[in-house]
N, C-alpha and C positions, 0 to 999 in steps of 0.2 A: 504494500500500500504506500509504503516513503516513498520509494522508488515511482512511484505512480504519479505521486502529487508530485514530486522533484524533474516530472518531466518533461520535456518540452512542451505539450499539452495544457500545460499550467501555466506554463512562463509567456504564453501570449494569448490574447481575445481570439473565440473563437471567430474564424470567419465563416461567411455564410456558405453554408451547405458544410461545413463538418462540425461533427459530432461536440456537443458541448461537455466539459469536461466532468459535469457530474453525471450527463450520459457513461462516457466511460464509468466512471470508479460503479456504477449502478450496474453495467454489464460484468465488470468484474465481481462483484458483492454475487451475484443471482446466483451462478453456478453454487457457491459456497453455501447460501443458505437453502436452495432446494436441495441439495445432499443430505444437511443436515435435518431437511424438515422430513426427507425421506426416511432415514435411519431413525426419527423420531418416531413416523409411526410406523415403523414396524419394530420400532422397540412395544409399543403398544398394543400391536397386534399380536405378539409373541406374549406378553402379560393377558391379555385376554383369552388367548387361546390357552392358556396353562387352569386360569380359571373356570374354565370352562370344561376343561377335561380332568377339574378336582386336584390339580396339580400347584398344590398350596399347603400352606398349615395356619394353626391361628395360634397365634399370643396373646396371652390375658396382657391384660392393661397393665398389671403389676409385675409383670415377667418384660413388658417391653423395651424397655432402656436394658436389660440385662442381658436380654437377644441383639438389638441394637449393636451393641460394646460389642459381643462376641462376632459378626459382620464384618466389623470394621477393625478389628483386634487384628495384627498379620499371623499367618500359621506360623507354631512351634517348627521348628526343624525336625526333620526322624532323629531319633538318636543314632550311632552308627558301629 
């Protein structure tokens, strides 16, 4: 993106009939965010379909933070 705004692009008015420079940096942005917004739902789709084929567990409220930690905890090493 520096490299984008630092370019010649930027460093003069656009003239008529080319592309204005927030056209650019918006054609560069797009690609980025439909990938993202793709991977997004099918991260959702894959949660949905998990629950839907019973492929879940449930935590009591008072167990929550306790599961939580163990998530985000990194794995023990095996011993060797």
């Amino acid at each position: 993106m520096r490299d984008l705004i630092l370019s010649p692009a930027f460093s003069h008015p656009p003239s008529i009939g080319s592309p204005s420079p927030l056209l650019v940096i918006s054609d560069v942005q797009m690609p980025t965010r439909k990938s993202s917004l793709e991977g997004l739902r099918g991260q959702i789709k894959a949660g949905t379909d998990a629950l839907e084929r019973g492929d879940f567990i449930e935590v009591d409220d008072a167990d929550l933070e306790g599961y939580l930690e163990r998530l985000t905890r990194p794995a023990a090493k095996p011993a060797r």
